[in-house]
N, C-alpha and C positions, 0 to 999 in steps of 0.2 A: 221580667222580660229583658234578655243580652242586647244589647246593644251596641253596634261596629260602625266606626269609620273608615271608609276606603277613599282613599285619596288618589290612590293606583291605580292599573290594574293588577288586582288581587284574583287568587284563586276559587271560584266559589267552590270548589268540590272539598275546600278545608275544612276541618270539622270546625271550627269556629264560627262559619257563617250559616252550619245546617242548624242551629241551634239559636242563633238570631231572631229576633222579632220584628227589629227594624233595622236598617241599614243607612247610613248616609253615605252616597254617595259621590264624588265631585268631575261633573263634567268635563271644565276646563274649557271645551270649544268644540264645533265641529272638527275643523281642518285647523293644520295651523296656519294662523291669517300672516304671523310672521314672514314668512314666507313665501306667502303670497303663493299661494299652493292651489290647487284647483280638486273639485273630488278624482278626475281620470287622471290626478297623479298617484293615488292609493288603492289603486285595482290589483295589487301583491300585497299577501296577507304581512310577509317578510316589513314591505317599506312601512305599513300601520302599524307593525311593533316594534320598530328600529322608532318611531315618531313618540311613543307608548312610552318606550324606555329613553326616550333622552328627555322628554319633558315632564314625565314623571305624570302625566293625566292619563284618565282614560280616552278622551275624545269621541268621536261617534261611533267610530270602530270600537272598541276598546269596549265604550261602553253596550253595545250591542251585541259582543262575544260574550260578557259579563251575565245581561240578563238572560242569552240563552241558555249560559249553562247555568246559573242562578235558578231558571224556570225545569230546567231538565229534572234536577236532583232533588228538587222542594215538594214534597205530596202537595196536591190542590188546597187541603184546607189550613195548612200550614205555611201558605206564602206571606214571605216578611211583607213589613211597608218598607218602602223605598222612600228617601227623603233626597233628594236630586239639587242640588248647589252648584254653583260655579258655574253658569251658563255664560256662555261668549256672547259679546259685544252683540253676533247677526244674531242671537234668539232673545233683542229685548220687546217687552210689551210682549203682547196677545201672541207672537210667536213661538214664546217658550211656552205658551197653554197647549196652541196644538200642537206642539213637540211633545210633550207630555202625554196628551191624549192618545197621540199616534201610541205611542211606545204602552199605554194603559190599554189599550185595545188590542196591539200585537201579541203582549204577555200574559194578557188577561192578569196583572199585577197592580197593586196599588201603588202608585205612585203621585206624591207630592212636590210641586216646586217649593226651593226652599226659599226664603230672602229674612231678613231684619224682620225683626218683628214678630215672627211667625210662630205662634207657640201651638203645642201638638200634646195634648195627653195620649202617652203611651199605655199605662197599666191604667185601668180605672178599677180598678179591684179594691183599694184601698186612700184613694187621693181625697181629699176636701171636695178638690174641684167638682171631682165626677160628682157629689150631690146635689149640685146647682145646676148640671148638665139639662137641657130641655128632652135630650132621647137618652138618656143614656142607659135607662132599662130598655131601649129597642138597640142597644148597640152589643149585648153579649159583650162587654169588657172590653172591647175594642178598640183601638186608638180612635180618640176625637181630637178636633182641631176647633180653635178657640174664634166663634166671629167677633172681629172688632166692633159692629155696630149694635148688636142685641149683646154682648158680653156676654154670652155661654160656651162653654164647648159645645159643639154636634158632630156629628157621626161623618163619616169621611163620604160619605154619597151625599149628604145637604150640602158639602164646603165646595162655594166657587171662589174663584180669584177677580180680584181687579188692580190694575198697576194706576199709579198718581205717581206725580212729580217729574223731573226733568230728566232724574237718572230709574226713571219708572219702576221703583220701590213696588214690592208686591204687600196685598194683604188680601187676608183671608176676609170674606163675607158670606154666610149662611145662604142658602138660596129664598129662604124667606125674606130675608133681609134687603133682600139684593130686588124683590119683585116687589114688596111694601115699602120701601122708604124713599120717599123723590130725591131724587138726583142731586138736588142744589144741599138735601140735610146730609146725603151722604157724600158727597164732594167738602163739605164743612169738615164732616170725623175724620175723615183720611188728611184733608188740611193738616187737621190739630194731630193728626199721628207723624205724619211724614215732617211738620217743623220740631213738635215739642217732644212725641213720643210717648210712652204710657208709663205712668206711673207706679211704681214697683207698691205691692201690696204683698204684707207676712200676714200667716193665721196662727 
């Protein structure tokens, strides 16, 4: 599986991105706050990519010209994942969920928030991980994402999110996870994630 970082905006119609499996890539913000900008200042396609090109993000625009042509040129059963980072300051907490979801629902694309921590098996065709996976013969090789509290990969339809801490740190939790475990045991593991961190393991 190829794998691309867009930090830009990039062109999706290059042949480097038809051939991708996943993609990262980086928000930067809706508007720029610098400036203290408002959205009915970027009603001209011109002033969003004069913003594009000097800040070097995609931004809202930027990044919604991206996924449409991203979405035009990609056959249905061949759409990458999108792994989505660098969200601004206005989409922290639950707001960068439904920013996502919006944008997972318009594209009909998969798309994950990215943060610390967040680990994602890409290929399970041949990984360790995938044999410990709970679905991972219901997932056809498909990328899973790792729940912190059950410590499995699952399938990108069970992974929800939940943010803890001050600077609302995301992590990934299973949706089983997320409906069986009380609150105060899962406020504990996101604790011990968000002070101490996980512990690297070799096989």
């Amino acid at each position: 599986m190829q794998f691309q970082l867009i930090t830009s905006l990039g062109n999706p119609d290059r042949p480097q991105y038809k051939e991708c499996g996943s993609l990262v890539v980086h928000l930067g913000s809706l508007i720029d706050r610098e400036k203290k900008k408002e959205f009915k200042d970027y009603e001209s396609a011109e002033t969003c990519f004069e913003l594009i090109r000097e800040k070097n993000h995609p931004y809202l625009m930027g990044m919604l010209h991206f996924l449409t042509q991203l979405f035009k040129i990609t056959p249905k059963n061949e759409k990458p994942l999108i792994l989505m980072s660098e969200f601004g300051e206005e989409l922290r907490g639950k707001i960068r969920f439904d920013f996502v979801d919006r944008l997972k629902k318009a594209y009909g694309l998969d798309i994950l928030p990215v943060d610390v921590g967040l680990d994602v098996l890409l290929d399970c065709d041949s990984s360790e991980e995938c044999k410990d996976s709970v679905i991972s013969k219901q997932s056809d090789n498909k990328p899973q994402v790792w729940c912190v509290q059950c410590k499995h990969f699952v399938a990108l339809g069970e992974t929800n999110f939940i943010h803890y801490g001050h600077d609302e740190a995301l992590f990934s939790v299973c949706k089983t996870c997320k409906k069986a475990t009380p609150h105060d045991v899962l406020q504990e593991r996101l604790r011990a994630l968000y002070e101490v961190g996980r512990r690297l393991q070799t096989h």
